[in-house]
N, C-alpha and C positions, 0 to 999 in steps of 0.2 A: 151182655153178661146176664147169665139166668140168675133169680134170686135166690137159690142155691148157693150159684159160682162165687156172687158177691159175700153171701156170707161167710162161706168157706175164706175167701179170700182176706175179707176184712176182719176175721177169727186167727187168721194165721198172723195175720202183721201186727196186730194188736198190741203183743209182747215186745215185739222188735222195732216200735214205730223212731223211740228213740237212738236206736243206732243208724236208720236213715237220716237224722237230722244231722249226726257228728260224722257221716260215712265220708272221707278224704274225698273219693273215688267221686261220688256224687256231687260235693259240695264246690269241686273245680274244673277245668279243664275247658282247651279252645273250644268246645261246643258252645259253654256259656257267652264264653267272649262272645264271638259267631250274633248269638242272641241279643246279646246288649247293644252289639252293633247295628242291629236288624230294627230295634226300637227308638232307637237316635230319630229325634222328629215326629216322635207316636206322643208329644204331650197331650194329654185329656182322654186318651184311646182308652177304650173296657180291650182288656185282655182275659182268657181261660188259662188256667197251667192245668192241664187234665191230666189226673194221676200222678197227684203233686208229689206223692210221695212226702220225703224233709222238707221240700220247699223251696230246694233251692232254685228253680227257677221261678216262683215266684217274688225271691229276696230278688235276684237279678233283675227282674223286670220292672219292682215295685217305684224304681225313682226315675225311671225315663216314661212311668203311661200315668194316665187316669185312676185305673180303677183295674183290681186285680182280684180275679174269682179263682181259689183254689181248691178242686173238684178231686176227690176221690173216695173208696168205696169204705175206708176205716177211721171209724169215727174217733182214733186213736192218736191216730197220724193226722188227722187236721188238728185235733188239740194242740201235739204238739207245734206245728205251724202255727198258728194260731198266738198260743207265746211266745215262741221266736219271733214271730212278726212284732208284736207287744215289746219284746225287750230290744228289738233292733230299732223301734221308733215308727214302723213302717203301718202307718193307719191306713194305706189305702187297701191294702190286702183284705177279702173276707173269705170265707171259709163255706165250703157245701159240699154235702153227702150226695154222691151221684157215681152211675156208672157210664160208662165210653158208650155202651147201645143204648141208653134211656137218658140224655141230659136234662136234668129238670131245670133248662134255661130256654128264655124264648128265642123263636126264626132272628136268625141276623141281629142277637143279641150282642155282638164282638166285633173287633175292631182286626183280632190275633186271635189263633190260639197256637198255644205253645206246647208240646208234648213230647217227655222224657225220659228214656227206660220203663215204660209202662205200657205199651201195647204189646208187648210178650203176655202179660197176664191175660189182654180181652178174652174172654170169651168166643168171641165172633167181629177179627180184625174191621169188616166191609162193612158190616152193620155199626161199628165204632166212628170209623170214616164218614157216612152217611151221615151222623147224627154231627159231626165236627161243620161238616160241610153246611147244615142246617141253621146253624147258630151262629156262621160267620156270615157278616154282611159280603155282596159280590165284590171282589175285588181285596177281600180280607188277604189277613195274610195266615198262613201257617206254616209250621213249622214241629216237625217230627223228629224224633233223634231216639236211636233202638239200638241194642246189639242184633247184628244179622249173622245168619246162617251161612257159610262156606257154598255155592251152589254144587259142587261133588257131593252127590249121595253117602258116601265113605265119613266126609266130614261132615257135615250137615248130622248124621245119626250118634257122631259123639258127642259133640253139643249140645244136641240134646236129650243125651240120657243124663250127661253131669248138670244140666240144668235141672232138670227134675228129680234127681239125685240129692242135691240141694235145697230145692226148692219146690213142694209138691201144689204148689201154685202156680208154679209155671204151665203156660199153655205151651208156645211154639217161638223160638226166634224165625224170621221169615226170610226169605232169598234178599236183596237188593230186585229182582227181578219179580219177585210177588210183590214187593210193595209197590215198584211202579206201576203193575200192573193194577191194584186193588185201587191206588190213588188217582189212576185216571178213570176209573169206571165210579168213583165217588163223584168227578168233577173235578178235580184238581189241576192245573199247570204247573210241572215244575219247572223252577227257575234256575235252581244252584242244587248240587249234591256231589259230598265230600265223605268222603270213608276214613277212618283213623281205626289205628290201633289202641286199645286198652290193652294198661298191663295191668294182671287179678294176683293180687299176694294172697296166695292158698288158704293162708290162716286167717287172714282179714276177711278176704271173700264167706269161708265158710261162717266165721263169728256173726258176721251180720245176721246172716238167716237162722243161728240158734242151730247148724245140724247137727243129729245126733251123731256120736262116734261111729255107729256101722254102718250110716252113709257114708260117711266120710271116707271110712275106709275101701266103698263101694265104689267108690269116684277115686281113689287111687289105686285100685285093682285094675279099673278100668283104664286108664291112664297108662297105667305098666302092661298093658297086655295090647295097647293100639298099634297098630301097624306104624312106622318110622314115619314114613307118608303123616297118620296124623299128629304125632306126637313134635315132628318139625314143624306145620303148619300151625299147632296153635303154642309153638315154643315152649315145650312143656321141661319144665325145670325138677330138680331133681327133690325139690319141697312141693313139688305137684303146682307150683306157679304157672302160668300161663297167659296166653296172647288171647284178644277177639276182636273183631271187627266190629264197629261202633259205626252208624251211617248218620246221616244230618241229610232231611229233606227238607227244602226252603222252598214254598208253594206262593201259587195265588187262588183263590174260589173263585170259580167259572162262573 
């Protein structure tokens, strides 16, 4: 991410860091399990959660590792992690300003890295990968989890204009089929990969990110005017509620 992107980025979440900490959506769901699972036997292990976002994978992780570094680019939204960690009792957690293409962490400084809802924003998906790849000892573990892209060009382009409709932060959600491609040109082996469905309540969805009324109403013009094709595929409700596809890649470093 150019320092630009990062500051753009870390300017917009700034205001909203705390509704990522209380966000439903984020704070639950089998992905986390998945994860908690995945750390069963990592006592003593340094873990990354890059793009910690609220933190909740870093709560999730903080009582089965060692040591938990939680990396992202608003120095707003570590705060607030930061005293959640504090008020939940969780001392191993710390905190660092960093982005996906520059980790200011050393080679095979990790045991894991963890990463969730957050590579939609990179900058530069491969150059992120690289640098994850860098910082994991061989034989690490990682672990990815995104909202992905519909591979139909039709669905794929309404995705994302309501993402960026929302959210002018947004870079790209990616195929299932670019990320495995991106991940094994990083070095990666995948080992397990699961898709689910999220369900987005229209009003919640938008509150988090603060959008203005004539987005909003941009993303339901849009919505009303998509071809049946899209509008069944992402269960589109008549409050502009809707379905997406959430991916979970369980890896190892080559």
């Amino acid at each position: 991410m150019s320092e630009t992107q990062q500051d753009y980025a870390a300017a917009h979440y700034a205001p909203r860091a705390a509704g990522y900490v209380t966000s439903a959506v984020h704070a639950a769901g089998p992905d986390l399990d998945q994860i908690e699972a995945l750390l069963a036997g990592m006592a003593g292990a340094a873990v990354l959660d890059l793009g910690c976002g609220g933190g909740h994978v870093a709560f999730r992780a903080a009582p089965h590792v060692g040591r938990v570094v939680a990396v992202d680019v608003t120095p707003a939204m570590l705060a607030q992690v930061a005293a959640e960690a504090a008020g939940r009792g969780l001392a191993n957690i710390e905190t660092l300003r960093g982005a996906a293409e520059a980790l200011p962490c050393a080679a095979a400084e990790f045991d894991g890295v963890l990463c969730r809802f957050s590579a939609h924003h990179w900058n530069d998906l491969e150059a992120g990968l690289r640098e994850v790849r860098r910082v994991l000892k061989p034989g690490g573990l990682g672990v990815f989890i995104d909202t992905v892209a519909p591979a139909p060009r039709v669905l794929d382009t309404h995705l994302q204009a309501i993402e960026l409709l929302r959210d002018p932060s947004h870079v790209r959600n990616y195929t299932v089929a670019e990320w495995v491609a991106a991940l094994g040109a990083a070095g990666f082996t995948l080992e397990d990969f699961r898709l689910r469905r999220l369900h987005m309540d229209f009003p919640v969805w938008l509150a988090r990110t603060q959008t203005p009324p004539a987005l909003a109403a941009a993303i339901r013009q849009l919505q009303h005017n998509a071809p049946e094709a899209v509008r069944r595929y992402f269960a589109v409700g008549e409050d502009g509620s809707f379905a997406i596809d959430s991916a979970t890649f369980v890896l190892r470093a080559g």
